[in-house]
C-alpha positions as CSV (number, residue, x, y, z in Angstrom):
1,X,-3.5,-40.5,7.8
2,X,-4.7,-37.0,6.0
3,X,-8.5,-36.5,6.9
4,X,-10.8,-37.2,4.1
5,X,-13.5,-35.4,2.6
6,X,-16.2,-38.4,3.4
7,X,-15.3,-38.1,6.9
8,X,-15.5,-34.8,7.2
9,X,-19.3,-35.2,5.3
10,X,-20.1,-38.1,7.9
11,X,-19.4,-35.8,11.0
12,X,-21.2,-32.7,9.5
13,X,-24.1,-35.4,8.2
14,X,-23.8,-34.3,4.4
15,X,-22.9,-36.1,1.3
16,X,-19.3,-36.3,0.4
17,X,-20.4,-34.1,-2.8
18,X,-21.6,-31.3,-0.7
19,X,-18.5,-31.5,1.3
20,X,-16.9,-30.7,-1.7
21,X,-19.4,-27.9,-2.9
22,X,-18.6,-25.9,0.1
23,X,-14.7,-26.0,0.6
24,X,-14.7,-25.6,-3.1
25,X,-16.4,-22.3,-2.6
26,X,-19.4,-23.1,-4.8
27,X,-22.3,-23.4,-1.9
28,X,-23.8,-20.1,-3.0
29,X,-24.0,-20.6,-6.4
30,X,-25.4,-24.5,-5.8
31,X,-27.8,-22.8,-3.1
32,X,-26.6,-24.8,-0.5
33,X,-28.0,-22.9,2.8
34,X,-25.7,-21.2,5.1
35,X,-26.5,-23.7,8.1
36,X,-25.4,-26.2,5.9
37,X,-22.6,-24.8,4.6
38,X,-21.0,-23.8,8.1
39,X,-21.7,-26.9,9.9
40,X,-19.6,-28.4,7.0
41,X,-17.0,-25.8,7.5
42,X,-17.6,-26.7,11.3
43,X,-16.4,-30.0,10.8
44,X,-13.5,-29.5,8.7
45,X,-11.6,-27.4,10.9
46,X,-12.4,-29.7,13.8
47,X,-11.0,-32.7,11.8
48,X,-8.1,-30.7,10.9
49,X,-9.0,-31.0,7.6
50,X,-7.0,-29.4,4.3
51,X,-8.2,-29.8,1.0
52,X,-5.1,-31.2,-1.5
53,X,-3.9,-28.5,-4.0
54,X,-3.1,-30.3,-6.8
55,X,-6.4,-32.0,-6.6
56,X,-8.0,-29.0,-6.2
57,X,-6.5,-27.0,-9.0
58,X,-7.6,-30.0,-11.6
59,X,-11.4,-29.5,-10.8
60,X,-11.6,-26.2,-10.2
61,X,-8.9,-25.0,-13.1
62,X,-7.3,-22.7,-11.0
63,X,-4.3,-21.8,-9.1
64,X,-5.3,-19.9,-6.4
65,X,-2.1,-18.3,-6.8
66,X,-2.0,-14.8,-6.7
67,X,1.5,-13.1,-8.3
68,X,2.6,-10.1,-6.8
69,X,5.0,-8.3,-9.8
70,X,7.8,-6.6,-7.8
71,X,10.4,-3.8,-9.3
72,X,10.5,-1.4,-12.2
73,X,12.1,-1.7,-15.4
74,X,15.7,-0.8,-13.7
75,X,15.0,-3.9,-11.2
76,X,14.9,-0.9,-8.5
77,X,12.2,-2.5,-5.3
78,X,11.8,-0.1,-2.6
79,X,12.2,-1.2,1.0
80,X,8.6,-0.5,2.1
81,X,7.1,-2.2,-0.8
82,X,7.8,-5.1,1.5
83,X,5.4,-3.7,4.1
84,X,2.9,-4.2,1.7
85,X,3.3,-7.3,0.0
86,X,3.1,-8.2,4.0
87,X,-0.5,-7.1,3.5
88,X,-1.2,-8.8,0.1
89,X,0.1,-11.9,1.7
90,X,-2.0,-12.2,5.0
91,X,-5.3,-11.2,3.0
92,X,-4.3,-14.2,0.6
93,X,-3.6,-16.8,3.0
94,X,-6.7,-15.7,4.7
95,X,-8.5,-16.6,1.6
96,X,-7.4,-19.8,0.8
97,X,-5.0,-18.3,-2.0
98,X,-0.8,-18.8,-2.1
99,X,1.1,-15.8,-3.4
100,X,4.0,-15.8,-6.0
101,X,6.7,-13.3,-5.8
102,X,7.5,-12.6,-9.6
103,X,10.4,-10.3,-10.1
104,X,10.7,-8.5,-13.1
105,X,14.1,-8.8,-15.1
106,X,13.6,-6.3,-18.2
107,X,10.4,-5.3,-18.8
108,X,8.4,-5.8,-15.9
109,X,4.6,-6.1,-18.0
110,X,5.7,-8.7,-20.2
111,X,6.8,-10.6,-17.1
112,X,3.2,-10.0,-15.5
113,X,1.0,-10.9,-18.5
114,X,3.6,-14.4,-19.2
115,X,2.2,-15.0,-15.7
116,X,-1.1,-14.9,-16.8
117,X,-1.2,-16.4,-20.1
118,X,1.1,-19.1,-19.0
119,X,-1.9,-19.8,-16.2
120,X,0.6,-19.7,-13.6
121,X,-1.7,-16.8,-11.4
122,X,-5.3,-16.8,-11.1
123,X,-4.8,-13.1,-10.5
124,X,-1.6,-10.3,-10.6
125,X,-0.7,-7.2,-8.4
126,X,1.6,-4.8,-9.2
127,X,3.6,-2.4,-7.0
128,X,4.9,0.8,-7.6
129,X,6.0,1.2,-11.8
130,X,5.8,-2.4,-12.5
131,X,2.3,-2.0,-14.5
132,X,4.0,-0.1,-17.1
133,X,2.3,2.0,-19.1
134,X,-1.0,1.6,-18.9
135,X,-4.1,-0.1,-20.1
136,X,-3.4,-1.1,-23.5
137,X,-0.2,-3.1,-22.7
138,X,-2.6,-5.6,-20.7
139,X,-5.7,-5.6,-23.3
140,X,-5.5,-9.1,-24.3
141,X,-4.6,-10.2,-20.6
142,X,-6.7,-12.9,-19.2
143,X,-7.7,-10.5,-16.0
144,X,-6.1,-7.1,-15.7
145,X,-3.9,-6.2,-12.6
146,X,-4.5,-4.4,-9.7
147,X,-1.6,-1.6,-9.2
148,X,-0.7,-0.1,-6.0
149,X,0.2,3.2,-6.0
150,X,-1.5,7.0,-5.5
151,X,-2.8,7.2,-9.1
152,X,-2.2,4.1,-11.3
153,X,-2.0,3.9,-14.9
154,X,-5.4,5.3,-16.7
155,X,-7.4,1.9,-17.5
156,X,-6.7,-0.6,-14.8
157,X,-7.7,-1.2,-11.4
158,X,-5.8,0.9,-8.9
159,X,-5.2,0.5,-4.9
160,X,-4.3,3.8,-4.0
161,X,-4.0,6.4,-0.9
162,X,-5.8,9.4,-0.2
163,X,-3.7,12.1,1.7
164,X,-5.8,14.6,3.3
165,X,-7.5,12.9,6.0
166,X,-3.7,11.7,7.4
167,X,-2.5,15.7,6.5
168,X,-5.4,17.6,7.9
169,X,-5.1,15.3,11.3
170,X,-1.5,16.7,11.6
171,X,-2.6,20.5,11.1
172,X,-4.9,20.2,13.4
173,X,-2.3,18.9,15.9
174,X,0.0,21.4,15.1
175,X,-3.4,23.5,15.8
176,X,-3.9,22.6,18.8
177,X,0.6,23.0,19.5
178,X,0.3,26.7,19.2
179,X,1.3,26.5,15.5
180,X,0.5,29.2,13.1
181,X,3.3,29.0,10.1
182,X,3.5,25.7,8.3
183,X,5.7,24.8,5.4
184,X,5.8,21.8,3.0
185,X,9.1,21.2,1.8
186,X,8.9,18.2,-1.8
187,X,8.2,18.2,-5.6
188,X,4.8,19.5,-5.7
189,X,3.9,16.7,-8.4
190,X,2.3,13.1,-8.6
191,X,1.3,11.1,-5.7
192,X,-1.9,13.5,-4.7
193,X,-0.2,16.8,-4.4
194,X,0.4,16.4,-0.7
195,X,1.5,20.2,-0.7
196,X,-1.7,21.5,-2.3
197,X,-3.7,19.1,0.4
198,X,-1.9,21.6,3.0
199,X,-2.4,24.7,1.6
200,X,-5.9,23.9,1.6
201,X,-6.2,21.9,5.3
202,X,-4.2,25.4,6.3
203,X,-6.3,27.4,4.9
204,X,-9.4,25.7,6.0
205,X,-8.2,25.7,9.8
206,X,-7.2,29.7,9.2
207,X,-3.3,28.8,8.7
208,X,-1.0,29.8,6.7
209,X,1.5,27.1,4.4
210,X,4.5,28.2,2.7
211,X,4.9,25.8,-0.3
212,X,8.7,25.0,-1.5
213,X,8.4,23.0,-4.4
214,X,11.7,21.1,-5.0
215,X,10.7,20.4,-8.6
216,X,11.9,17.5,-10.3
217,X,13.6,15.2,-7.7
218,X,15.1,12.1,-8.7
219,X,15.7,10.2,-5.1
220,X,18.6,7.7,-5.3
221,X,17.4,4.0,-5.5
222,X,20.4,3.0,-2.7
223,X,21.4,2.7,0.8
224,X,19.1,4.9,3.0
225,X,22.4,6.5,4.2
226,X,22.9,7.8,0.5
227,X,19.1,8.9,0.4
228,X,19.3,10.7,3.3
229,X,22.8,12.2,2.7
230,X,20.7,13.4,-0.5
231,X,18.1,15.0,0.8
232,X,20.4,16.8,3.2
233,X,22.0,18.4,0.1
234,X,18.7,19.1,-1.8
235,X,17.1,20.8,1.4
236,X,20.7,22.6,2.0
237,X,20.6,24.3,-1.1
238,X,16.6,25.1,-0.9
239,X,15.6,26.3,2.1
240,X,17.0,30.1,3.4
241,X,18.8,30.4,6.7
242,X,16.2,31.6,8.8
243,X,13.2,29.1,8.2
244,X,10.0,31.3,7.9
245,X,7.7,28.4,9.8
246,X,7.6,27.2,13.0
247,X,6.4,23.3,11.9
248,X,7.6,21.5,8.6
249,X,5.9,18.9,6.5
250,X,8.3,17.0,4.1
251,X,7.6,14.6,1.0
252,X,8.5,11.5,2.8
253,X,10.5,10.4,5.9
254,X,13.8,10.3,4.1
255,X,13.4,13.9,3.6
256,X,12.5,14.6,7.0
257,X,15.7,12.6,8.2
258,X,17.6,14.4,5.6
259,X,16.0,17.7,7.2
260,X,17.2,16.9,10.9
261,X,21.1,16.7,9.8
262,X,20.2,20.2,8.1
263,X,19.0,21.6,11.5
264,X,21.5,20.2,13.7
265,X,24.1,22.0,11.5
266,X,22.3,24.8,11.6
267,X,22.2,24.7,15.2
268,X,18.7,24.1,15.5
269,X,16.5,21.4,17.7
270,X,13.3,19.7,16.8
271,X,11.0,20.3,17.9
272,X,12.0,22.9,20.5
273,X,13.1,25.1,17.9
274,X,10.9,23.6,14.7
275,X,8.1,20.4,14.5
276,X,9.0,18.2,11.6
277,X,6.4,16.0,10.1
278,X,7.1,13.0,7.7
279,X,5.3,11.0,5.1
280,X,5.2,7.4,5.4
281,X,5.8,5.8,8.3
282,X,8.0,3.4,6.9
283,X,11.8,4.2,8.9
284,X,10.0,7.4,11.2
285,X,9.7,5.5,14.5
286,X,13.4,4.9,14.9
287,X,14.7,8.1,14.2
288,X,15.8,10.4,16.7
289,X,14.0,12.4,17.9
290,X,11.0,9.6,16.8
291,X,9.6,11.2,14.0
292,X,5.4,12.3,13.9
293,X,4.5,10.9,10.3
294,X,1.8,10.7,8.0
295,X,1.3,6.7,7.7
296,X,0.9,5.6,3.7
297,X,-1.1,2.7,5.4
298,X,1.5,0.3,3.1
299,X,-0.4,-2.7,4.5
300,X,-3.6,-1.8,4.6
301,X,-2.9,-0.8,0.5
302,X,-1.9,-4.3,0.3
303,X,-4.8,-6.1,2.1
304,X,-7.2,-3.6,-0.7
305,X,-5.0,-5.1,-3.5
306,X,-5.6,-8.8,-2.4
307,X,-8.8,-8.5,-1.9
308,X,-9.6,-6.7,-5.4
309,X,-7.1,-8.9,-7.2
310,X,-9.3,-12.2,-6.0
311,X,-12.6,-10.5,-7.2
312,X,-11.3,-9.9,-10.5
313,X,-9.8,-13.6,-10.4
314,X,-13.4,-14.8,-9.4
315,X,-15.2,-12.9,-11.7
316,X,-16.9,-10.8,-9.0
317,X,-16.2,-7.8,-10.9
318,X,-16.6,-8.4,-14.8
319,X,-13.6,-7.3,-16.9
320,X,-16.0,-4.5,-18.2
321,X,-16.0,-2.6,-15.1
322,X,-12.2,-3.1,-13.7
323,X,-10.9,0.0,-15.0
324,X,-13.4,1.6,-12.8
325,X,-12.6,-0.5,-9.9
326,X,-10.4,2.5,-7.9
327,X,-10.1,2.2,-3.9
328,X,-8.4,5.1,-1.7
329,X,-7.0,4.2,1.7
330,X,-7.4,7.1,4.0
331,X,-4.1,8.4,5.2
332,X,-3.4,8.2,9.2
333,X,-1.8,10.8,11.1
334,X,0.8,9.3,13.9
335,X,2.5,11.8,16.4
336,X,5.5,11.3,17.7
337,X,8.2,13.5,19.5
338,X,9.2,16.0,16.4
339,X,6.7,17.5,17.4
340,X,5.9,19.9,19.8
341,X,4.7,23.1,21.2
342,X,5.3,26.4,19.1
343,X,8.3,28.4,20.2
344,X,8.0,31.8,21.7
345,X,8.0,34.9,19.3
């Protein structure tokens, strides 16, 4: 038979009410001390003891469901958004909370805000374009969502990563390699200007960065052999025969894949002949040679996410002060065998 919460109050020597107090998450606000509170937690995990969610949901009047809004408008879901929902997911269980996948067919806020109306989600993340437009679309929303991605819609929470500290570790490891001439090869728009960050590591370590700004780029939404085919195109046509750096910093690891079928037509080696550097670290360990990357920390973005979404669920953070309720993930650097020592003169 399922342990009850009366045994679980006669072991820890409580009432059955307080029992419920605590796993119900309310000892704090009932000032129920913390000696109390943790011998009661003490004895339900040594009873084995799990609270029923139906029963649960009834008195408390939520779901503890988080939903986490997946795709854009065109349905499109990219392959490392599942790294992250990996990270909403753990954070969530961690909690106590269950997470619904909710994919978007049309529109992908009015999907989101049904959700929320309908009280079908205590709380709502959103990867990627699926917040829409911005703040006004979710004005009348029970709690706003929290969207992952560099800079999200002005207005709503936003789970985010910052670049340089990632960028500026591989500088200086190209630094320390001998490296003097650096280039960043992507559209020089959105997502933090990672080229700008460069320049200015570069600059700040007395380096020089070529910038090629690709311009508008619209990366195919397909089979990683069609997005890398791509880039080898793009890159074809951009960059001039003789490459005036000696390492290479591309807009994501796609690119940088795209940019080793480039130099092995071109009869060059990395990283004898040029270091290549992603952004990502989403396929870059099982290329070949294993590509040094800059990791988006997809994971740690969707821990953040949980973790804000449940504070806005809980009221932690009043609806008054979400919009203002930004966090940055510092960026990690990863080195792998693209890179290497600077070639001879």
């Amino acid at each position: 038979m399922a342990t009850t919460q009366q045994q679980v109050a006669e072991l820890a020597g409580v009432t059955r009410a307080t029992v419920s107090y605590v796993l119900g998450g309310r000892a704090e606000e009932l000032r129920i001390t913390d000696a109390v509170a943790e011998r009661v937690r003490r004895a339900a995990r040594q009873l084995g003891y799990s609270p029923h969610h139906a029963a649960r949901v009834l008195v408390s009047g939520k779901t503890m469901t988080l939903g986490l809004l997946l795709g854009d408008a065109a349905g499109h879901v990219a392959p490392f958004w599942s790294v992250m929902a990996e990270g909403v997911e753990a954070e969530a269980l961690e909690a106590g909370y269950d997470v619904l996948l909710l994919r978007a067919h049309g529109e992908p806020t009015e999907t989101g805000l049904r959700s929320l109306r309908e009280r079908r989600v205590d709380g709502l993340i959103a990867l990627g374009q699926a917040a829409g437009a911005g703040a006004d679309a979710w004005r009348d929303s029970p709690v706003p969502p929290v969207v992952i991605q560099a800079f999200g819609p002005p207005g709503l929470p936003s789970v985010g990563l910052d670049s340089r500290p990632g960028i500026d570790a591989a500088v200086a490891h190209l630094l320390e390699l001998g490296h003097r001439r650096l280039m960043w090869i992507g559209p020089e728009r959105g997502v933090g200007h990672r080229g700008t960050v460069l320049a200015a590591c570069a600059k700040a370590r007395g380096l020089a960065a070529e910038i090629c700004d690709l311009g508008e780029v619209s990366e195919p939404f397909s089979r990683p052999d069609d997005q890398i085919g791509f880039w080898y195109e793009t890159l074809g046509k951009a960059l001039p025969d003789v490459m005036p750096a000696t390492a290479v910093f591309c807009w994501n690891d796609r690119a940088a894949l795209g940019l080793y079928a480039l130099f092995r037509q071109r009869g060059l080696r990395v990283p004898e002949d040029v270091s290549v550097i992603g952004f990502d670290d989403h396929e870059a360990a099982l290329a070949l040679p294993p590509l040094s990357t800059v990791s988006h920390e997809f994971r740690r973005m969707g821990a953040e996410a949980s973790r804000l979404a449940m504070r806005l669920a809980d009221g932690s953070v009043p609806r008054a002060e979400a919009a203002e309720a930004t966090i940055r993930v510092p960026s990690r650097f990863v080195p792998r065998k693209s890179t290497g020592p600077a070639p001879s003169p």
